[in-house]
LOMAR-314560 format. One record per residue (C-alpha): residue number from 1; residue in three letters; x, y, z. Coordinates in steps of 0.5 Angstrom, whole numbers. Layout:
N
R; NUM; ala; X; Y; Z
...
***
This chain:
91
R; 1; unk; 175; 25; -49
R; 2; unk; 178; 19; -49
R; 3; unk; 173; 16; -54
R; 4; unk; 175; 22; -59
R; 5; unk; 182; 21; -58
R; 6; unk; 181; 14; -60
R; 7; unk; 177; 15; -66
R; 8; unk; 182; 20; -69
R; 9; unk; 189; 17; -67
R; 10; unk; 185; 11; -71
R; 11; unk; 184; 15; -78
R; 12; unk; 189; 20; -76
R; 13; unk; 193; 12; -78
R; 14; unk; 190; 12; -84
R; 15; unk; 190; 20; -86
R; 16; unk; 198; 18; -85
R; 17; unk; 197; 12; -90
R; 18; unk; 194; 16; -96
R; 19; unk; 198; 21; -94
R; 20; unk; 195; 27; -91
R; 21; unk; 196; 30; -85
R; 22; unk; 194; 28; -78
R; 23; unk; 189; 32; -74
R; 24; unk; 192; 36; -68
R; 25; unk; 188; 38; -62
R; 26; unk; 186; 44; -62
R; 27; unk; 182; 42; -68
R; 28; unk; 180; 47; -72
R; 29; unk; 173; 48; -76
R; 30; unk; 175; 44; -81
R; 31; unk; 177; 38; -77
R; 32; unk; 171; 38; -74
R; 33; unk; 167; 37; -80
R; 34; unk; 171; 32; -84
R; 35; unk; 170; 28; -77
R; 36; unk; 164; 29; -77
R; 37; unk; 163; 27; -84
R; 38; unk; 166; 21; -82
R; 39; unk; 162; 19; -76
R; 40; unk; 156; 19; -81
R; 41; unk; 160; 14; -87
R; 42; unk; 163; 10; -81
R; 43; unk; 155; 10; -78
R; 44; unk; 151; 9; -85
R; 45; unk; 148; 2; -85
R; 46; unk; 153; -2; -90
R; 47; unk; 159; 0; -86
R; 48; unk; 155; 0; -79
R; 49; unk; 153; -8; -80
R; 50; unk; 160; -9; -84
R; 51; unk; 156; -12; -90
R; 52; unk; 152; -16; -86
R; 53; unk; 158; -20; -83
R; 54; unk; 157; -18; -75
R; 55; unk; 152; -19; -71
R; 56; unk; 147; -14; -69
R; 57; unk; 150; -14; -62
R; 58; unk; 156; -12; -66
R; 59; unk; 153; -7; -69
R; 60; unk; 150; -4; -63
R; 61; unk; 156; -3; -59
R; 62; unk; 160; -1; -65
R; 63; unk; 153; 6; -66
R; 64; unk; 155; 6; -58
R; 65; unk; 161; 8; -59
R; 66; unk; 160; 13; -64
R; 67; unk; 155; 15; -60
R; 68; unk; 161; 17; -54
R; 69; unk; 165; 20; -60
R; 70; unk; 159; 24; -63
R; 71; unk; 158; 26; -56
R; 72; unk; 165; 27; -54
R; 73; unk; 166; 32; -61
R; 74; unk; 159; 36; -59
R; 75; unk; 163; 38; -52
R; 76; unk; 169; 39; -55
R; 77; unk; 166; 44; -60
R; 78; unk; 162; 47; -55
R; 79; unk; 169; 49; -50
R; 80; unk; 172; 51; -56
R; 81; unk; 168; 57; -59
R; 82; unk; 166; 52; -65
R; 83; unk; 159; 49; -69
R; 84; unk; 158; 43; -68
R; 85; unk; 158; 39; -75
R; 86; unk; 151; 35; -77
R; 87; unk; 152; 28; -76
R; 88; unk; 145; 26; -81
R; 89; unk; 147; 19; -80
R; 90; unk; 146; 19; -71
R; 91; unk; 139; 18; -69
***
């Protein structure tokens, strides 16, 4: 679960900036979903490529890696009891 680890100490910095609260394991439903929510802004093709300004390869590794969070999130639902939230943007 290292990927989501990752992933949610890097927007629990932000969450901190703009003054909401961190997510903590256990996650609830709704840290589940507002990940999930997330990974499909984060995976959509402006913020994906920033704007043009990275590389293909770049890109790909950036999906890679959502890709192991995605997968890492579905696991943890999974063993928890909760629903998996639709990430529209993973192919």
């Amino acid at each position: 679960m290292k990927n989501l680890q990752a992933y949610i100490d890097q927007k629990n910095t932000w969450n901190t900036i703009f003054g909401q609260a961190p997510m903590t394991f256990p996650l609830s439903q709704t840290d589940a979903d507002k990940i999930a929510s997330t990974l499909d802004s984060d995976l959509s093709p402006e913020n994906l490529h920033c704007d043009g300004e990275i590389s293909q390869t770049q890109a790909q590794n950036k999906y890679n890696y959502y890709g192991r969070v995605i997968k890492e999130l579905d696991r943890y639902c999974a063993g928890q009891g909760l629903t998996m939230p639709q990430v529209y943007e993973y192919y």
